[in-house]
Backbone bond lengths (Angstrom), bond angles and torsions (degrees), N, CA, C in turn:
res aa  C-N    CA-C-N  psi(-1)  N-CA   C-N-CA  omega(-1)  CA-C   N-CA-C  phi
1 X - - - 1.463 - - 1.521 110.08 -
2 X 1.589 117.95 148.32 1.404 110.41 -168.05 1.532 105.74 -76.91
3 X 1.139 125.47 147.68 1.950 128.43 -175.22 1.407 91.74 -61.68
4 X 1.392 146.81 -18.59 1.516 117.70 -173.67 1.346 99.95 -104.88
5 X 1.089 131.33 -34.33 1.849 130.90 134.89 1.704 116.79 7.74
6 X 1.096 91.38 -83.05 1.533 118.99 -175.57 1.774 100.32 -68.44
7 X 1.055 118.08 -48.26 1.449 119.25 170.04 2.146 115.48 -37.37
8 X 1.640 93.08 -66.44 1.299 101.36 -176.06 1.305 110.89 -89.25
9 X 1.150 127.58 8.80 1.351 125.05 155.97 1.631 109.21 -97.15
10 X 1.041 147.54 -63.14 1.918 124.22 136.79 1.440 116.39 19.32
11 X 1.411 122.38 -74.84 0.941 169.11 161.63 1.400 96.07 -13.63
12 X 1.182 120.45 -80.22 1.497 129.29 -163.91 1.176 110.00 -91.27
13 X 1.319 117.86 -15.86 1.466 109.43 172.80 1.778 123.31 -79.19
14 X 1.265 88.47 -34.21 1.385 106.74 158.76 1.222 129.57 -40.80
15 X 1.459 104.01 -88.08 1.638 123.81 131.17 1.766 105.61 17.78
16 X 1.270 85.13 -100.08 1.597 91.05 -169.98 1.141 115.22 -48.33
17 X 1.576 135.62 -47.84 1.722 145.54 -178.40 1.533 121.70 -87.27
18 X 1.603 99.20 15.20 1.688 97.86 168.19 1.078 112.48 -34.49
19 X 1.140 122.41 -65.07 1.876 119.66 -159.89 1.685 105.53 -73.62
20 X 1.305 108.44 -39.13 1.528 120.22 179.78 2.030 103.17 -33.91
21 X 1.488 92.28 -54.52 1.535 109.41 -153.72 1.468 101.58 -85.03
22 X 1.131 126.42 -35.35 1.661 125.50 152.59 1.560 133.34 -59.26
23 X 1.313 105.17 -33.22 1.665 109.57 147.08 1.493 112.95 -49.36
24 X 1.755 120.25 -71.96 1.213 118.87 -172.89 1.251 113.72 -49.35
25 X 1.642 122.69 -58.86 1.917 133.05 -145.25 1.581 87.44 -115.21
26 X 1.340 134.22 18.25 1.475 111.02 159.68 1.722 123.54 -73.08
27 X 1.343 98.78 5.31 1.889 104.12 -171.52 1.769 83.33 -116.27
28 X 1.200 97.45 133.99 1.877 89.76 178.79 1.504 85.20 -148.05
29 X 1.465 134.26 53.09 1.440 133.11 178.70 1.587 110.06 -88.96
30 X 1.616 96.28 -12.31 1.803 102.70 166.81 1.481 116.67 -59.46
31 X 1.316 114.45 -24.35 1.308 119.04 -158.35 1.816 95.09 -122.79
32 X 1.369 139.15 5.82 1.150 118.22 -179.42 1.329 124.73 -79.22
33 X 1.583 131.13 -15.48 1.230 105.71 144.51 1.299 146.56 -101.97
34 X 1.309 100.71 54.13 1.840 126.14 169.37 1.607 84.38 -98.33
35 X 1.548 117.43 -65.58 1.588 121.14 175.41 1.215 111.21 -20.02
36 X 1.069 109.08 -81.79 2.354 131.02 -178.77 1.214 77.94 -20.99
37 X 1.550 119.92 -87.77 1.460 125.60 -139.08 1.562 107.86 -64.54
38 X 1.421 128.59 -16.80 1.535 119.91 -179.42 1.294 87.01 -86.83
39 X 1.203 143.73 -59.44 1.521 134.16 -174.44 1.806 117.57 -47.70
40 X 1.133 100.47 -60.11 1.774 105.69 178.34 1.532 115.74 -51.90
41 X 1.292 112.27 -21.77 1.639 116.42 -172.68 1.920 97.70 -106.57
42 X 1.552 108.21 11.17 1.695 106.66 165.83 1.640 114.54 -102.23
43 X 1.301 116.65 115.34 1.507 104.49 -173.07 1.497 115.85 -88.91
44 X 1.000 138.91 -11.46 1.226 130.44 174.99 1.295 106.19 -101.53
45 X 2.171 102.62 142.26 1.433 105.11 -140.71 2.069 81.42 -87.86
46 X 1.145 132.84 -63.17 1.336 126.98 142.26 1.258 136.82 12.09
47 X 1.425 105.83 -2.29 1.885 103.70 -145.44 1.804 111.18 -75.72
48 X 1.278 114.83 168.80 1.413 114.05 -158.78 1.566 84.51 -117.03
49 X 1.197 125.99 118.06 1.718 131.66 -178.58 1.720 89.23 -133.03
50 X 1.339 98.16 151.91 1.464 136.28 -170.10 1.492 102.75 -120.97
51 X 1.297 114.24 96.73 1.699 98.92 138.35 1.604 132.28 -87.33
52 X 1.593 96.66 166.51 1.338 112.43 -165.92 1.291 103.06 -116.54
53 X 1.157 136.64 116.38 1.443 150.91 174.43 1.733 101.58 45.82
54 X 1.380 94.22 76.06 1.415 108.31 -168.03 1.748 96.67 -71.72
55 X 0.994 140.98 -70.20 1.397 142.53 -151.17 0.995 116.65 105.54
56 X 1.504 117.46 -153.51 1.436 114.70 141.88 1.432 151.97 -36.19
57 X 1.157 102.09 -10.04 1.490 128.03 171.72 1.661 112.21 91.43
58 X 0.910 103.77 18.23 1.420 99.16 -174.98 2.004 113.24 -73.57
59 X 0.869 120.76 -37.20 1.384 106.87 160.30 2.023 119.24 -59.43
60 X 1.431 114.34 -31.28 1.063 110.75 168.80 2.091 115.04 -66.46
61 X 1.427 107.79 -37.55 1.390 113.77 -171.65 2.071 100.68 -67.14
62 X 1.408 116.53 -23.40 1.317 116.04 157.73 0.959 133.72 -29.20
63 X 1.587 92.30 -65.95 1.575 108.80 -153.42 1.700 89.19 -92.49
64 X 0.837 112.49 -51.53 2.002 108.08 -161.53 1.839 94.16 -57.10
65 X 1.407 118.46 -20.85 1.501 98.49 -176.51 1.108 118.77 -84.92
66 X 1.854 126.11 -8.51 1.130 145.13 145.29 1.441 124.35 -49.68
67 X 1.464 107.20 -77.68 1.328 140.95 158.60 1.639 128.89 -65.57
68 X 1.134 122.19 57.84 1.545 113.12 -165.60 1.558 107.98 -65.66
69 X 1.461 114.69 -22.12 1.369 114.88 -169.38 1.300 124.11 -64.91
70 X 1.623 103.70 -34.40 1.738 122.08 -170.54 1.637 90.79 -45.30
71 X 1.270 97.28 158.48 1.551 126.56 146.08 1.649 131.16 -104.00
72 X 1.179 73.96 97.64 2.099 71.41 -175.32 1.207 113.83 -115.85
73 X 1.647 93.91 147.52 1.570 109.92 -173.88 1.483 111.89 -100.86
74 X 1.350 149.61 115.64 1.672 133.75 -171.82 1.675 100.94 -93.17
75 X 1.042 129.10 158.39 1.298 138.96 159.76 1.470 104.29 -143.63
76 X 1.877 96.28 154.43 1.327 98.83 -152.47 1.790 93.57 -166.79
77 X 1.296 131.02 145.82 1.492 112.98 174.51 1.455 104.97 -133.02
78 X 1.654 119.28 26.61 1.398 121.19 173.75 2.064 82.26 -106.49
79 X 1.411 119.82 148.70 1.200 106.28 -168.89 1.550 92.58 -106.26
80 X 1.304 140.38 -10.93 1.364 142.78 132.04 1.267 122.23 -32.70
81 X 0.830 123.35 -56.81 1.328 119.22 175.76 1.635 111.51 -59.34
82 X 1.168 105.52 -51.23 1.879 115.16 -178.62 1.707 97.59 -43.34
83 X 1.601 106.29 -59.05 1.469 91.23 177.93 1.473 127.84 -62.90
84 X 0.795 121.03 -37.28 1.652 118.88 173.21 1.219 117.37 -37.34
85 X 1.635 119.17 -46.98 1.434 146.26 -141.92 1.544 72.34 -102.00
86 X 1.085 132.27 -93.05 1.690 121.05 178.89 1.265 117.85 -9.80
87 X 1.533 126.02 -61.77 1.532 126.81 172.68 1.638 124.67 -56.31
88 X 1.064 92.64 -34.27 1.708 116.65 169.15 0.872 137.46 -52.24
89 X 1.629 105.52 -42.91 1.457 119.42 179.27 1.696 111.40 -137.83
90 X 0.801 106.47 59.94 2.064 116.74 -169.50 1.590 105.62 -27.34
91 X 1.427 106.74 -37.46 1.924 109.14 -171.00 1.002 102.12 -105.00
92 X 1.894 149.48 12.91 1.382 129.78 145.17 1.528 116.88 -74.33
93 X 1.286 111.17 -161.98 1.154 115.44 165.10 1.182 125.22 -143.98
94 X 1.650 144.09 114.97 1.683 144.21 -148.46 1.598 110.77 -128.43
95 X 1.234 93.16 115.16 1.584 110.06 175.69 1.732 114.91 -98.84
96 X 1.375 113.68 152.67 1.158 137.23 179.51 1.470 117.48 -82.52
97 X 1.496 132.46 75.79 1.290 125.86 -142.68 1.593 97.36 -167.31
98 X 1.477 104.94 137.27 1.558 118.16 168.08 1.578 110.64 -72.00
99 X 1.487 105.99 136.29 1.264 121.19 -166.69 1.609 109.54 -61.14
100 X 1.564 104.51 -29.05 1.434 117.65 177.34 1.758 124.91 -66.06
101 X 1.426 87.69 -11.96 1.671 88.80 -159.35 1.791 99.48 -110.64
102 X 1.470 109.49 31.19 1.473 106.93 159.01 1.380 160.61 6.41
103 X 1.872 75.77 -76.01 1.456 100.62 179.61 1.284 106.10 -81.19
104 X 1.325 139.39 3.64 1.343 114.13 178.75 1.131 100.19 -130.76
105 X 1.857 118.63 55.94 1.377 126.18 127.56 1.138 111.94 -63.55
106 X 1.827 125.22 -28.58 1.535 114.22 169.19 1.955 104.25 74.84
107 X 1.624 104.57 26.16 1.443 110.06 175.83 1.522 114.33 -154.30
108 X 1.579 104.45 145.80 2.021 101.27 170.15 1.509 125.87 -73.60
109 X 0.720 136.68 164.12 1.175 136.42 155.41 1.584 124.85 -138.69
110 X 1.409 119.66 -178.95 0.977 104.50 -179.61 1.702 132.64 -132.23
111 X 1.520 82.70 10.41 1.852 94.60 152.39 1.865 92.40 -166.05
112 X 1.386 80.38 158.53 1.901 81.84 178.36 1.796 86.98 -132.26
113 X 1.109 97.74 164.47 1.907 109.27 179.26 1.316 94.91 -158.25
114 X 1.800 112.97 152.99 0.817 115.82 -166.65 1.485 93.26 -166.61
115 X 1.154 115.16 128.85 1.699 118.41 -159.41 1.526 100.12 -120.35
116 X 1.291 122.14 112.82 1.558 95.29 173.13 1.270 133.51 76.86
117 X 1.521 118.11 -5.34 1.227 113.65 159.78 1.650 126.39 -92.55
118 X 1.183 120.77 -6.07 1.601 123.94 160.28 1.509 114.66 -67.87
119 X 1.228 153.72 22.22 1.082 165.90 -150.81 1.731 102.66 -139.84
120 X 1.574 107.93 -39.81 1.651 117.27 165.44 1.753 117.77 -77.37
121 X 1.241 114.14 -14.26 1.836 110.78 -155.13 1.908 92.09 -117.03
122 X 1.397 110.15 167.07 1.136 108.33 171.36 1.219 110.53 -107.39
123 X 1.938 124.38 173.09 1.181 128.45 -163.04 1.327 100.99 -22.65
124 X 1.740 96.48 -70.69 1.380 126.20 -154.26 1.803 102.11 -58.06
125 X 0.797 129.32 -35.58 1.463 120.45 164.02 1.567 135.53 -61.63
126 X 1.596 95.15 -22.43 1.288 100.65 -175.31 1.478 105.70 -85.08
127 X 1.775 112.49 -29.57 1.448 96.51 -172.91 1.868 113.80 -77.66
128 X 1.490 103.01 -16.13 1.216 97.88 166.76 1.421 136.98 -76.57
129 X 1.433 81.37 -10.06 2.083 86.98 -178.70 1.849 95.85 -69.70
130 X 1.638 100.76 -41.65 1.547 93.47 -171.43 1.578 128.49 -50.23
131 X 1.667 103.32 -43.45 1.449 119.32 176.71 1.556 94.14 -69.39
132 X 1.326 151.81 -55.27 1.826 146.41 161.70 1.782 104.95 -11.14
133 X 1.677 102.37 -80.65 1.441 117.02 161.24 1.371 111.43 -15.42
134 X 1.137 92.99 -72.12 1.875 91.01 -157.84 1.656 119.63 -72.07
135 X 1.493 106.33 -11.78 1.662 125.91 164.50 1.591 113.86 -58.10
136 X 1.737 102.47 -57.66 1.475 114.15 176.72 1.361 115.43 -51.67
137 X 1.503 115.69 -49.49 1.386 128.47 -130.37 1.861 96.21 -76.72
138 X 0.861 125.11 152.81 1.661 124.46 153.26 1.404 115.69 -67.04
139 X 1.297 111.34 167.23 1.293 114.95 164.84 1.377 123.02 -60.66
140 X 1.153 130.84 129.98 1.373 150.00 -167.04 1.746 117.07 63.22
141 X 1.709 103.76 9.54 1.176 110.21 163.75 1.689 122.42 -30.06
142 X 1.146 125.85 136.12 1.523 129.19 164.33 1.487 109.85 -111.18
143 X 1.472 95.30 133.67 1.622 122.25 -176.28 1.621 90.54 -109.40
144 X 1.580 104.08 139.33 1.495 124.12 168.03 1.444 98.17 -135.30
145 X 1.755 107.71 121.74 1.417 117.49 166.88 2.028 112.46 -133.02
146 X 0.866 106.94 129.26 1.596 126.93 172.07 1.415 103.64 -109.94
147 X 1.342 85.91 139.22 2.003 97.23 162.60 1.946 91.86 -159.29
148 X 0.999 96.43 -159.77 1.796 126.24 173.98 1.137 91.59 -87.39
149 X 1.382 112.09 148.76 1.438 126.91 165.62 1.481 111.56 -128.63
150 X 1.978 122.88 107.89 1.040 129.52 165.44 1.362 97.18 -138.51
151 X 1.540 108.14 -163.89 1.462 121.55 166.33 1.257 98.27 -77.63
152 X 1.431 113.18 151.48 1.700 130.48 -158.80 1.946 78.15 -94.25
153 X 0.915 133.22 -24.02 1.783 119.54 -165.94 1.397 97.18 -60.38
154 X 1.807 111.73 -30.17 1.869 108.55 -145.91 1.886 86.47 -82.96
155 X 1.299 106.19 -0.10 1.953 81.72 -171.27 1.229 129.69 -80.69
156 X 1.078 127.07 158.57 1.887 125.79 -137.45 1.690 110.29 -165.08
157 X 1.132 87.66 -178.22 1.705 105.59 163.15 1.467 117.99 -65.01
158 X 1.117 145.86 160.83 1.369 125.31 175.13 1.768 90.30 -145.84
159 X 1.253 125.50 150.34 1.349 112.72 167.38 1.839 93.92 -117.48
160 X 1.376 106.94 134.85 1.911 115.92 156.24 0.877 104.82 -66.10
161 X 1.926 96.04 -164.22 1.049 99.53 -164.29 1.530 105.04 -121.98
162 X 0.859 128.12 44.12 1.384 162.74 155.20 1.400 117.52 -91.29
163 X 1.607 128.65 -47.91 1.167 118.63 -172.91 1.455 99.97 141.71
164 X 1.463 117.36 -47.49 1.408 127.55 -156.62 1.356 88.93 -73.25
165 X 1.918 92.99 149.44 1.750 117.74 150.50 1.208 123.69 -62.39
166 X 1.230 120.04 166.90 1.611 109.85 159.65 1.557 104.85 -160.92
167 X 0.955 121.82 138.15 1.970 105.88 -177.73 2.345 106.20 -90.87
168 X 1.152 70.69 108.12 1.679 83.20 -179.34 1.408 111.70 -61.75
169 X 1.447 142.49 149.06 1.523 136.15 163.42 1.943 88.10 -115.53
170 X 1.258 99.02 150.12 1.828 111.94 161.22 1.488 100.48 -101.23
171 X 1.150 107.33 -164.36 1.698 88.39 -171.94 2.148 73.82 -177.82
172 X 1.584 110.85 130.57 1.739 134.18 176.13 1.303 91.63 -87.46
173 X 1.262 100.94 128.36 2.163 109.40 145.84 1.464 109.02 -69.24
174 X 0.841 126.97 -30.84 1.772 110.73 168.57 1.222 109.02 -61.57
175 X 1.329 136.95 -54.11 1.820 118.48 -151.04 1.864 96.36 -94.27
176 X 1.535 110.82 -13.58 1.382 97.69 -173.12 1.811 97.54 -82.03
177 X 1.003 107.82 -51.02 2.201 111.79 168.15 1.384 96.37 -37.29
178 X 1.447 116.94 -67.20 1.887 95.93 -166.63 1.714 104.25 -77.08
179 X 0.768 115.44 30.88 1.746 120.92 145.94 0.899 125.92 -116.00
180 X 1.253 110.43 -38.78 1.888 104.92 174.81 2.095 104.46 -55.58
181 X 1.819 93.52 -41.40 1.715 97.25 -172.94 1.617 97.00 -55.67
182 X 1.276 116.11 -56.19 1.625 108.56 -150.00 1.683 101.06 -63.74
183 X 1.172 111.90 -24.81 1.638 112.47 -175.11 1.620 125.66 -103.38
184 X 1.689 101.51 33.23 1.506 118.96 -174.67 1.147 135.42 96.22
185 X 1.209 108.14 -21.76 1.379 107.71 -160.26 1.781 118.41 -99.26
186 X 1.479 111.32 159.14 1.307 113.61 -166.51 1.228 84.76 -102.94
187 X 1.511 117.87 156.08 2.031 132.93 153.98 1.343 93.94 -82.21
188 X 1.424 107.89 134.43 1.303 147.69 163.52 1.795 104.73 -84.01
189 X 1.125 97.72 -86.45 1.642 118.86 176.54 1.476 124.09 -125.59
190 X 1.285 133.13 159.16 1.301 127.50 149.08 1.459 90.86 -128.10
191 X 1.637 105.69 154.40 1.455 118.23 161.93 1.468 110.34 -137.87
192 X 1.644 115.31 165.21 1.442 107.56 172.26 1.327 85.01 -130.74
193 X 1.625 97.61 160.42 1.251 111.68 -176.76 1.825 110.06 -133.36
194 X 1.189 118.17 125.67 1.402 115.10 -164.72 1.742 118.55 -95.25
195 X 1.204 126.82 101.33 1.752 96.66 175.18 1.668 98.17 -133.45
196 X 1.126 95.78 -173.28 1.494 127.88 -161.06 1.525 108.47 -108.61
197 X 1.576 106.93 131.80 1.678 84.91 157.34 1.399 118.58 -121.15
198 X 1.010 131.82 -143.33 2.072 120.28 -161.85 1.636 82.77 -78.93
199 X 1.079 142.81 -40.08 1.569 134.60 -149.69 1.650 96.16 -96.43
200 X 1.265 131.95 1.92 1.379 125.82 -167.45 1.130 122.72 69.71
201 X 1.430 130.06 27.18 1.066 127.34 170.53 1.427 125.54 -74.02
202 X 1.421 140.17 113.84 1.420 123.52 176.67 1.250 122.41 -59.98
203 X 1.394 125.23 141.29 1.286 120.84 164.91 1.880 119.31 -125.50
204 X 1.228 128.14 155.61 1.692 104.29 -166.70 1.148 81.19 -132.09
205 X 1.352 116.03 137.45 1.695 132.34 167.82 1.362 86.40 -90.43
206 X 1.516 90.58 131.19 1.603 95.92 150.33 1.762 106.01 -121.67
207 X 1.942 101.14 153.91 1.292 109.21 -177.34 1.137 122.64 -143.38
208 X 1.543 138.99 105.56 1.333 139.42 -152.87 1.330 98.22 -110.07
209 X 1.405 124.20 156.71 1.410 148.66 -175.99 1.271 109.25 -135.89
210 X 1.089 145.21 112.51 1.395 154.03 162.59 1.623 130.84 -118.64
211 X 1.181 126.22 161.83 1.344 119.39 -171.30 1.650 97.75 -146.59
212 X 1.721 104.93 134.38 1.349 96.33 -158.89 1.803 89.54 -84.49
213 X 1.540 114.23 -160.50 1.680 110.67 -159.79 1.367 88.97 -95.36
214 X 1.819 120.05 172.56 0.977 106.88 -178.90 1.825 85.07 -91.96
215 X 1.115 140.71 -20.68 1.666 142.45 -148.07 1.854 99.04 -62.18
């Protein structure tokens, strides 16, 4: 399928299940100390963090109830979702923007996170988002990325549970580490995360933490 294919079909599925998907993924306490640790490894109390295909905002409603000080920016390209994430979080701020097109916020920051959006991009996108990242980021910036963790061959069509397609990516801890290495950055953490779905299917979150160099 062509990558902008798969893009705007993402897109609309989204689209359509804003509220669907904020019912389900508005509790993300599975994942809050992956959160802690991208926050604790940000030193400025002020800090300017970027999300990446925020959603509803619920990884942003985390951190700001921790962190009220941050400044966060959400990006998002279902425009449903942007609103949610608007209602969600009254004192961030959420733009309408492809996750790919980063760098031309034309600003640093000082951690970016991004939950779940490597699961939409291919290899080849993902290693470029990292080298993007590490352009934006400040020095000693921290990058947080999650996706699925399989062999990248098995990724496919996927049908919900709604009906809709969606083209899935898996995403290796080897080739995403020797990108984070070639493009500065130190590992913080990796974690996996294991769940189930109604049919028993396993699924493994994977979740990397990195910190770009200070040099």
């Amino acid at each position: 399928m062509n990558p902008e294919n798969k893009t705007k079909q993402a897109v609309a599925v989204f689209n359509k299940y804003a509220e669907n998907y904020q019912e389900r993924f508005m509790d993300t306490t599975l994942y809050w100390d992956t959160f802690n640790v991208f926050c604790e490894n940000i030193k400025p109390e002020a800090a300017e963090i970027l999300e990446v295909a925020c959603g509803p905002g619920n990884i942003t409603k985390h951190i700001l109830d921790s962190h009220p000080d941050y400044k966060i920016t959400g990006t998002d390209l279902a425009p449903n979702m942007i609103e949610l994430a608007k209602k969600n979080n009254p004192t961030a701020n959420f733009q309408l923007m492809d996750g790919r097109a980063i760098k031309s916020l034309n600003k640093k920051y000082d951690g970016i996170i991004s939950g779940f959006f490597f699961p939409y991009l291919s290899k080849e996108d993902t290693i470029q988002f990292i080298a993007d990242a590490s352009t934006i980021l400040n020095p000693n910036g921290v990058l947080y990325i999650s996706t699925m963790e399989e062999d990248y061959s098995k990724s496919g069509l996927q049908k919900g549970s709604k009906g809709d397609e969606i083209y899935m990516h898996y995403h290796q801890a080897d080739y995403l580490t020797d990108a984070l290495t070639k493009n500065n950055f130190k590992i913080i953490e990796i974690q996996r995360k294991e769940s189930f779905s109604t049919t028993g299917t396993k699924t493994v979150d994977l979740i990397i933490i990195s910190k770009k160099s200070s040099e």
